[in-house]
MDAnalysis code that builds the backbone (N, CA, C; Angstrom):
import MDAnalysis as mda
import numpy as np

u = mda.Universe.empty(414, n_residues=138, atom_resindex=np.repeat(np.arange(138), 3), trajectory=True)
u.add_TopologyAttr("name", ["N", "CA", "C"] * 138)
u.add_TopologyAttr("resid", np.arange(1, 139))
u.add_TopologyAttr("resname", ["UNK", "UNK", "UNK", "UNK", "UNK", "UNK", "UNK", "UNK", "UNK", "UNK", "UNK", "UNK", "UNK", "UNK", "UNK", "UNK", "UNK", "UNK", "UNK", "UNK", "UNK", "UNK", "UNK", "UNK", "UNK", "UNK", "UNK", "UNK", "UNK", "UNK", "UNK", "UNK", "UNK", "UNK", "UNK", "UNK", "UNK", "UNK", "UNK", "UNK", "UNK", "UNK", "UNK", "UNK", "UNK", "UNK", "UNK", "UNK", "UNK", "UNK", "UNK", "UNK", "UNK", "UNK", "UNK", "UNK", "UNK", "UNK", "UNK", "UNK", "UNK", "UNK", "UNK", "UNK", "UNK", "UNK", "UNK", "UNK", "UNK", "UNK", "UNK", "UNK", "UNK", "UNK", "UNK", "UNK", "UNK", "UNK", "UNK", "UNK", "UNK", "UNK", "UNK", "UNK", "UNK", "UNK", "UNK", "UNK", "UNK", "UNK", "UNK", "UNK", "UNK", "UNK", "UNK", "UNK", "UNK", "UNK", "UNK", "UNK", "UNK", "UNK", "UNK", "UNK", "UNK", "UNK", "UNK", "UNK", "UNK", "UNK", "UNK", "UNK", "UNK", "UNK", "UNK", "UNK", "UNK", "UNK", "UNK", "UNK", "UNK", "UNK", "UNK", "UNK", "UNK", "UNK", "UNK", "UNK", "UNK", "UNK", "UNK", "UNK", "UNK", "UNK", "UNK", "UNK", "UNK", "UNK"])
u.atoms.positions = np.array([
    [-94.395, 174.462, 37.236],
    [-94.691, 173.074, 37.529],
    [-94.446, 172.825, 39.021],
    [-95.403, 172.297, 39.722],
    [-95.073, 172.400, 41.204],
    [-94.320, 170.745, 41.310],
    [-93.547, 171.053, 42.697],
    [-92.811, 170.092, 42.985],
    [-93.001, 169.119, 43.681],
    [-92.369, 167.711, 42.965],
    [-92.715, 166.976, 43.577],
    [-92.153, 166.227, 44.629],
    [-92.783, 165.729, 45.724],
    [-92.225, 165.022, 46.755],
    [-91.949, 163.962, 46.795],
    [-90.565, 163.634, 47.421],
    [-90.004, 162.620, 47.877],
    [-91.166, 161.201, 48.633],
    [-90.996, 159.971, 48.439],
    [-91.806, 158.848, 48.749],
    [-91.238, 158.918, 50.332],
    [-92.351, 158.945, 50.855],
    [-92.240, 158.632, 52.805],
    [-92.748, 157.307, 52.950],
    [-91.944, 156.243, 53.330],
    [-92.269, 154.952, 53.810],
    [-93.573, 154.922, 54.814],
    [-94.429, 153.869, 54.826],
    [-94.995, 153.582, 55.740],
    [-94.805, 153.413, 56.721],
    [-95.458, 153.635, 58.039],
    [-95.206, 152.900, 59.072],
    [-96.268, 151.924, 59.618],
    [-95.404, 150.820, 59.234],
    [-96.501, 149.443, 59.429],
    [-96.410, 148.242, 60.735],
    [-96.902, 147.999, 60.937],
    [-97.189, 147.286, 62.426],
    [-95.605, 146.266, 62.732],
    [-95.094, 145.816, 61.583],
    [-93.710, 145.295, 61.894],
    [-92.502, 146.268, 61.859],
    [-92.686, 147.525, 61.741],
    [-91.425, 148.643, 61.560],
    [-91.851, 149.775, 61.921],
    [-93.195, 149.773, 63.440],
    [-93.015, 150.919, 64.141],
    [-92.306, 151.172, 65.149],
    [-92.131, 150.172, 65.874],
    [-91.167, 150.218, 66.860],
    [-89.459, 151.223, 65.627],
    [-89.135, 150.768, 65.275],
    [-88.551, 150.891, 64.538],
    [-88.702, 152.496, 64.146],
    [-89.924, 153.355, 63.630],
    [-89.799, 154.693, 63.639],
    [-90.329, 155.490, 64.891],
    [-90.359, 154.167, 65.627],
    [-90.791, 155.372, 67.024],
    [-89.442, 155.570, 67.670],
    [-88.205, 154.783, 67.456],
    [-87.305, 155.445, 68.013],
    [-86.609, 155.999, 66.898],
    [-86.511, 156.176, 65.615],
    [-86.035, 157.301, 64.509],
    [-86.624, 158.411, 65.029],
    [-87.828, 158.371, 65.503],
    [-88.528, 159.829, 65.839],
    [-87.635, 160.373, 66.875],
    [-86.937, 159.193, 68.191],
    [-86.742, 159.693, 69.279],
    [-85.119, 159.787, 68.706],
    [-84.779, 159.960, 68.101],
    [-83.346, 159.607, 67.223],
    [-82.553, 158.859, 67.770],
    [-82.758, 157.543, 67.985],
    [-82.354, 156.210, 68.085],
    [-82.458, 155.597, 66.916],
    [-81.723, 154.943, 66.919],
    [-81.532, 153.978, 65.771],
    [-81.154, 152.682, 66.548],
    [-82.974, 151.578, 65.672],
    [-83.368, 150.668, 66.293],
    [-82.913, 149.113, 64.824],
    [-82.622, 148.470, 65.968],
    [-82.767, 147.196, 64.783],
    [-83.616, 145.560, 65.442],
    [-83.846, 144.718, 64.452],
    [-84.667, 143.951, 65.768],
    [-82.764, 142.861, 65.982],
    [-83.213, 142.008, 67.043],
    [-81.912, 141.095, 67.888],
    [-83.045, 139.963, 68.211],
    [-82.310, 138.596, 67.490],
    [-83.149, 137.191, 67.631],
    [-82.810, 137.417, 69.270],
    [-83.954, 136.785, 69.800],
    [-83.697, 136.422, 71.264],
    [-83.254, 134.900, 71.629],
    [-83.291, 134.316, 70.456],
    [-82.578, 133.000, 70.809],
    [-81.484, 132.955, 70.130],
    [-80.336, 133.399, 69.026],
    [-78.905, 133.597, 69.308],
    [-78.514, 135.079, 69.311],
    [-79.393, 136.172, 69.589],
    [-78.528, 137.103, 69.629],
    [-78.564, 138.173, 68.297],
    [-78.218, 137.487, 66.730],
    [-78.338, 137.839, 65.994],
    [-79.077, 139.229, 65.131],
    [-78.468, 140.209, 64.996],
    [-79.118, 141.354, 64.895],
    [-79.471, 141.852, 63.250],
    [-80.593, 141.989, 62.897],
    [-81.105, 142.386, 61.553],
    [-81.439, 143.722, 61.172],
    [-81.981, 143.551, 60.165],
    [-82.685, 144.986, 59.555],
    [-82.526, 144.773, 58.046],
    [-83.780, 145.021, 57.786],
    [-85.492, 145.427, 58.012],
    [-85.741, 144.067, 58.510],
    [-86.917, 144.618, 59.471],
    [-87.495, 143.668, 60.161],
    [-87.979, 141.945, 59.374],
    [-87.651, 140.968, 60.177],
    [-88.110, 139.720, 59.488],
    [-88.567, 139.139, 59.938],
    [-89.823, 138.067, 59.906],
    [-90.454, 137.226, 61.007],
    [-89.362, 136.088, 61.703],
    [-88.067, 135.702, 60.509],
    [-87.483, 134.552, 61.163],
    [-85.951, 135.046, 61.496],
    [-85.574, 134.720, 62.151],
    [-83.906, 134.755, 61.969],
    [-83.457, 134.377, 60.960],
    [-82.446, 134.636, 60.300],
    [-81.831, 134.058, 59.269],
    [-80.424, 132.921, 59.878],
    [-80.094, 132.952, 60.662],
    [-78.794, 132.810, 61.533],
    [-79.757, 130.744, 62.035],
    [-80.598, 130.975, 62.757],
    [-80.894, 130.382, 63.404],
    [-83.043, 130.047, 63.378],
    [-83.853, 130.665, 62.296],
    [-84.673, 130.306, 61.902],
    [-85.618, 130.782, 63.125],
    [-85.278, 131.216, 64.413],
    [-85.899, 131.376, 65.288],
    [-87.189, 132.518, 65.392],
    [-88.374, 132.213, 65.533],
    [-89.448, 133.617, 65.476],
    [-89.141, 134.358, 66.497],
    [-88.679, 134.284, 67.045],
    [-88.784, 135.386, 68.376],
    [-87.249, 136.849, 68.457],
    [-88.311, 137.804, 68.831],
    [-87.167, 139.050, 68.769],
    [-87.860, 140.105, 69.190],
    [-86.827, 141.309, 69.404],
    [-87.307, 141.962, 69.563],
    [-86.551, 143.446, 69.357],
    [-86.513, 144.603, 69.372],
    [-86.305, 145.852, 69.138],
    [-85.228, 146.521, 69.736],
    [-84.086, 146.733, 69.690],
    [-83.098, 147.420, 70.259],
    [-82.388, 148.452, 69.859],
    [-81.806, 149.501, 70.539],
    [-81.377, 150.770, 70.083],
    [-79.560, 150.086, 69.827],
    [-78.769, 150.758, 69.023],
    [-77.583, 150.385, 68.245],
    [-76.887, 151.763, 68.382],
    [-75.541, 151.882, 67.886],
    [-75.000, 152.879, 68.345],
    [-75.102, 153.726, 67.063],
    [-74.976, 153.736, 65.911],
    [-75.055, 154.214, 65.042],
    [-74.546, 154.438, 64.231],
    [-72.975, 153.804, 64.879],
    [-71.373, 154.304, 64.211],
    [-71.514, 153.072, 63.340],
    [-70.608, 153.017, 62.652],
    [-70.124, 152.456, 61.606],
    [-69.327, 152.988, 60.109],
    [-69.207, 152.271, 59.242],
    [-67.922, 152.206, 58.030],
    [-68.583, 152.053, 56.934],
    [-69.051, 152.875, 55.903],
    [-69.170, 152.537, 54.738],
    [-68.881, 151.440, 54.183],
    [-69.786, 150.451, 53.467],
    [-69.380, 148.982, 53.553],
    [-69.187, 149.059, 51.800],
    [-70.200, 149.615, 51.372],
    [-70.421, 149.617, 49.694],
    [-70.991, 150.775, 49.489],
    [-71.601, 151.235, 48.485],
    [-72.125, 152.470, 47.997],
    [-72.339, 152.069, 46.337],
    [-73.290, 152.527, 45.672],
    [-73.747, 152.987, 44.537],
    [-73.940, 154.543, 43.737],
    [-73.635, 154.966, 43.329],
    [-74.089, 156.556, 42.480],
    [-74.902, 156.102, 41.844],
    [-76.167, 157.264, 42.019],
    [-77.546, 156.593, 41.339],
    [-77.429, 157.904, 40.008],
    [-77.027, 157.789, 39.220],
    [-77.276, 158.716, 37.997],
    [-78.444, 158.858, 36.979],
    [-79.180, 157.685, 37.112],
    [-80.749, 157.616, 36.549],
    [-81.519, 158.102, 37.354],
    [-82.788, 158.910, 36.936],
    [-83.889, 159.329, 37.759],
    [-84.863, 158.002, 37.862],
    [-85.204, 157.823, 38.936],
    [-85.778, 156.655, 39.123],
    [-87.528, 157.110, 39.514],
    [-87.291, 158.029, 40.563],
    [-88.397, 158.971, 41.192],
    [-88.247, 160.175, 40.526],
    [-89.533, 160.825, 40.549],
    [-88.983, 162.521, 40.120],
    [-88.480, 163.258, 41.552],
    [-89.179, 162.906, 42.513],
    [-88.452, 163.390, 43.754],
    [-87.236, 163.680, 43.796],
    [-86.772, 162.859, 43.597],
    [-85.256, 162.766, 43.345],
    [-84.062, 163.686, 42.652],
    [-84.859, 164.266, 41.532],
    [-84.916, 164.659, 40.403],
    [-83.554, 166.305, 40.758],
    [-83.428, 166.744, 41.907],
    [-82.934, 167.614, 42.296],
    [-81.623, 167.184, 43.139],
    [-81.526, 166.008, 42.847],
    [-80.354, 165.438, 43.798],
    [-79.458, 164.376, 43.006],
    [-79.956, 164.501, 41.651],
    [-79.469, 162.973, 40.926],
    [-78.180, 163.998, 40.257],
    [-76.317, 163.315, 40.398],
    [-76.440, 161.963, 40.607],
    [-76.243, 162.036, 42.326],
    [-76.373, 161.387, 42.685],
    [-76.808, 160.734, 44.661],
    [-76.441, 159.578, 44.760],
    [-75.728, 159.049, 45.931],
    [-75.143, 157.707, 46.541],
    [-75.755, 157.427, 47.479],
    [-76.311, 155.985, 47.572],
    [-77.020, 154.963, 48.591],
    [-75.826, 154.151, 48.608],
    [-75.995, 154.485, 50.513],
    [-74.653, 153.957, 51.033],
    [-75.358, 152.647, 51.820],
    [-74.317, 151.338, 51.927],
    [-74.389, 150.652, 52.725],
    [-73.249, 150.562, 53.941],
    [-73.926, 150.442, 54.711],
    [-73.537, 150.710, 56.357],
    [-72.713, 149.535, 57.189],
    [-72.311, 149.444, 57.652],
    [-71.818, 148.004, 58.142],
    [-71.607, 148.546, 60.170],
    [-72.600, 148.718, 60.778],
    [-72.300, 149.386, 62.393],
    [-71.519, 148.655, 62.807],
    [-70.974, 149.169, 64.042],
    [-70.170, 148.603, 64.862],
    [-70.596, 147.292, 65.091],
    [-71.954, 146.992, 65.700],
    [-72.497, 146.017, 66.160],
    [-72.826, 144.586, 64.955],
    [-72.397, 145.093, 63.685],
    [-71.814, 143.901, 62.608],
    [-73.299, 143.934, 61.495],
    [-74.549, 144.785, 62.158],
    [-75.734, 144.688, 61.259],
    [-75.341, 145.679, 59.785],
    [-75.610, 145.500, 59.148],
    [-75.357, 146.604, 57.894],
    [-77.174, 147.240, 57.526],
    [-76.734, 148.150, 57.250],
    [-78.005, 149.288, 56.910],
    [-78.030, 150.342, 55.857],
    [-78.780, 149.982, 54.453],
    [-78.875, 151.141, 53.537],
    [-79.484, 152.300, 54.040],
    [-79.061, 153.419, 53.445],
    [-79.429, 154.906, 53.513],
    [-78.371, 156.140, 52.653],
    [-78.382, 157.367, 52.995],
    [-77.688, 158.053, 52.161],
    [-76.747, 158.675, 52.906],
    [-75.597, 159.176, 52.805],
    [-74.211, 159.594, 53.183],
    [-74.261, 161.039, 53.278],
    [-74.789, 162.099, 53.875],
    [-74.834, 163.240, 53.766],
    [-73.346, 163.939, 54.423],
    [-73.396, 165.414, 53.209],
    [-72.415, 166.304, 53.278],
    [-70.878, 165.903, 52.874],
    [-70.848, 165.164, 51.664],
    [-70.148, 164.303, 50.815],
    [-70.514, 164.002, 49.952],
    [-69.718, 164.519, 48.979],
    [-70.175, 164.298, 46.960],
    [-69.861, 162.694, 46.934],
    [-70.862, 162.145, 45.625],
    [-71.219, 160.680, 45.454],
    [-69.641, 160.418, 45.251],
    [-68.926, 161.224, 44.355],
    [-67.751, 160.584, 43.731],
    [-66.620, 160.354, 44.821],
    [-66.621, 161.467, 46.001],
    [-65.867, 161.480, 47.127],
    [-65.600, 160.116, 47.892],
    [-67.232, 159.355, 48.382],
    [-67.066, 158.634, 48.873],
    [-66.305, 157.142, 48.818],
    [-65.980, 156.609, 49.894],
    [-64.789, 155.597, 49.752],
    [-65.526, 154.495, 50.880],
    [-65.184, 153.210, 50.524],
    [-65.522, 152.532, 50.974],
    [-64.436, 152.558, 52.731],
    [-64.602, 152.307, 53.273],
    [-64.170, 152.212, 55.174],
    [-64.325, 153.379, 55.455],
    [-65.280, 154.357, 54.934],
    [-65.214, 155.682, 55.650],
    [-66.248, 155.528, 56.722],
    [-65.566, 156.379, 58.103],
    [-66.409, 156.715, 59.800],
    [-67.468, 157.195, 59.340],
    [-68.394, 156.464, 59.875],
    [-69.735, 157.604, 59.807],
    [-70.285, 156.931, 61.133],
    [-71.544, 158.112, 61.476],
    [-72.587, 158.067, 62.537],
    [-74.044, 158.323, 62.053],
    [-74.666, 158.056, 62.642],
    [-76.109, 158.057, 62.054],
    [-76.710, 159.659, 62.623],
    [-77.246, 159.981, 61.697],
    [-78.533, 161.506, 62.258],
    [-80.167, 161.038, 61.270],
    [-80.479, 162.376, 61.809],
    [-81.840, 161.567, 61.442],
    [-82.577, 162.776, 60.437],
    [-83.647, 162.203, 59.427],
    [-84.114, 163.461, 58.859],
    [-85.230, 163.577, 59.057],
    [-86.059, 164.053, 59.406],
    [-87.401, 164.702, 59.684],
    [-88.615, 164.758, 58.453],
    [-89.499, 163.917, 57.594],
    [-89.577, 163.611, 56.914],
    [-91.422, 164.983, 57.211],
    [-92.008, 164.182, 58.381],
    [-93.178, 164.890, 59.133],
    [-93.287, 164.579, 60.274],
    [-94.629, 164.521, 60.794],
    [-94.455, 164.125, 62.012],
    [-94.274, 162.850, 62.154],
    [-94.369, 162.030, 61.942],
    [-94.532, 160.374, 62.074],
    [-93.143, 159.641, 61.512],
    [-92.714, 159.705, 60.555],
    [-91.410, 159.379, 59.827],
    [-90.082, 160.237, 59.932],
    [-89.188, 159.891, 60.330],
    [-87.638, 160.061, 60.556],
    [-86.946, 159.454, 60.086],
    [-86.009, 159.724, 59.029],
    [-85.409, 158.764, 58.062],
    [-83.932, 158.774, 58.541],
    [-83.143, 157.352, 59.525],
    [-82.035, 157.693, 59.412],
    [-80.853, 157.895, 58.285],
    [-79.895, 158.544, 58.239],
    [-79.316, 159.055, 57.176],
    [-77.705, 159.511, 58.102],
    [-76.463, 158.840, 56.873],
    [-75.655, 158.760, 57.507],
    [-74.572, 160.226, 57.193],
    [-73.876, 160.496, 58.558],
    [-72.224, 161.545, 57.816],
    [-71.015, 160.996, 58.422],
    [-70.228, 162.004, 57.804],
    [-69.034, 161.529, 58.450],
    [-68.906, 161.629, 59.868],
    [-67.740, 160.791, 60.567],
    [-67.527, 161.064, 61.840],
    [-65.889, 160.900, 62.182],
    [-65.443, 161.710, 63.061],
    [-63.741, 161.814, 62.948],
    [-63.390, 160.656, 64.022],
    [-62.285, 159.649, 62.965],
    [-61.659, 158.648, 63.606],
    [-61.101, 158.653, 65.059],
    [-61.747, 158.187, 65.361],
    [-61.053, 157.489, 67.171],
    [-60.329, 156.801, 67.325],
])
């Protein structure tokens, strides 16, 4: 039975900026330009302040495990070689939080305030999925 592949997000006119610097392994989020306020995934309004205007900035990457889930149901068959697997939520330095997965750490291991830094995974040419590990306390 041949295998099946993992779902590669689009890249769509509001979240390329966004994988053109995953490609360059930056990790981008958009920042309202009228308070500042930093998001992710992209939104037409601020939430903070309702404002349309923003734009694209690189972030450091660090941050603390904020929450996490163990996914023990197959949801995708992709998946199917990795289940059970934890989708971690992120909380960066810079206060935005960001889902993705916790690599080189079993689901059950993980703990909520754990260091991590962002790397990136190579999906093809066009898509770079950031994806988080540990990183040793400073």
């Amino acid at each position: 039975m041949p295998e099946i592949s993992k779902p590669i997000p689009a890249v769509t006119p509001d979240m390329r900026e966004f994988f053109e610097g995953a490609r360059a392994g930056r990790l981008m989020v958009q920042k309202c330009d009228n308070c500042g306020t930093l998001r992710f995934p992209a939104h037409d309004l601020c939430s903070k302040c309702n404002s349309t205007g923003s734009r694209w900035v690189p972030v450091s990457g660090r941050g603390e495990v904020f929450s996490f889930n163990i996914m023990h149901q197959l949801y995708h068959p992709g998946f199917a070689k990795e289940v059970p697997y934890a989708v971690v939520m992120v909380e960066l330095e810079e206060g935005c939080k960001f889902v993705s997965n916790l690599l080189g750490v079993k689901p059950h291991e993980i703990k909520c305030g754990m260091p991590v830094e962002v790397t990136f995974e190579k999906l093809n040419d066009e898509v770079s999925m950031p994806k988080f590990r540990l990183r040793a306390e400073k």
